[in-house]
C-alpha positions in Angstrom: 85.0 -125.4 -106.7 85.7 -126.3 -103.2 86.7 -129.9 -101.9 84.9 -130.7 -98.7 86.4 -133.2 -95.5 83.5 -135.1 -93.8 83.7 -136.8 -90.8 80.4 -138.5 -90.3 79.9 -139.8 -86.8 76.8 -142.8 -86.6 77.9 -146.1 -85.0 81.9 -145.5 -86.3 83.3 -142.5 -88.4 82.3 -142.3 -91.8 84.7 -140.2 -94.1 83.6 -137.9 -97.0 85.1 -136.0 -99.8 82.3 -133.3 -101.3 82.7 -131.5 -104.3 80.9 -128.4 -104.2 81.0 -124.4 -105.3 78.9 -123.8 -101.6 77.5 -124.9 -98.8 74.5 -123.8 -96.4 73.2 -124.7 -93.0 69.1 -125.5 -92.3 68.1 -125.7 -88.7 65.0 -125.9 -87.2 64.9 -123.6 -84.6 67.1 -123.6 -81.5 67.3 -127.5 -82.0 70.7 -129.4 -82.6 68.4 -130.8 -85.6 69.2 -130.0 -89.3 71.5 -130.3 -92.0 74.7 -129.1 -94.0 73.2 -128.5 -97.8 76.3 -128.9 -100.4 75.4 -127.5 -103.8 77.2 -127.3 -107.1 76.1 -123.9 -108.4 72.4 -124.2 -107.8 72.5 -128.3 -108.0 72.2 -129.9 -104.1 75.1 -132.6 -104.5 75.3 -134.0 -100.6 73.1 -133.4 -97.6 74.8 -134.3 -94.1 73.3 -133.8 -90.4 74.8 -131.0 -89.1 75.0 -132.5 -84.8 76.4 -135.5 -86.4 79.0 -133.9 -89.1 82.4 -132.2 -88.6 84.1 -130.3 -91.6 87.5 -131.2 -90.7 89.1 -129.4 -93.6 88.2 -127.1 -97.3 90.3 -126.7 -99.8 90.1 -124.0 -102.3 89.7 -123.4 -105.8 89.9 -127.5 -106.5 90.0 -128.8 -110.4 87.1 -132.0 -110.7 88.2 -134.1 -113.6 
């Protein structure tokens, strides 16, 4: 399991903590439209816009209690 930073930029910064084992990007063509997809084995956990997202930092191999 990986521990996801999320700063979320609409109107202020918005600050996230994502559990997740993965993550993967879906655009839409050559457009700054689309999303970062966060998914616990095969379950989607979190969904964030990827021009309005910045993974500041992942940690590694995180317990979840």
């Amino acid at each position: 399991m990986k521990k996801y930073y999320l700063h979320v930029i609409s109107g202020g910064v918005y600050k996230y903590e994502v559990y997740a084992t993965t993550f993967q990007t879906q655009t839409f063509g050559s457009k700054p439209l689309g999303y970062y997809a966060f998914y616990d084995d095969k379950e989607l956990v979190g969904c964030y816009p990827i021009n309005k997202t910045i993974i500041v930092r992942i940690d590694e191999n995180v317990d979840v209690q």
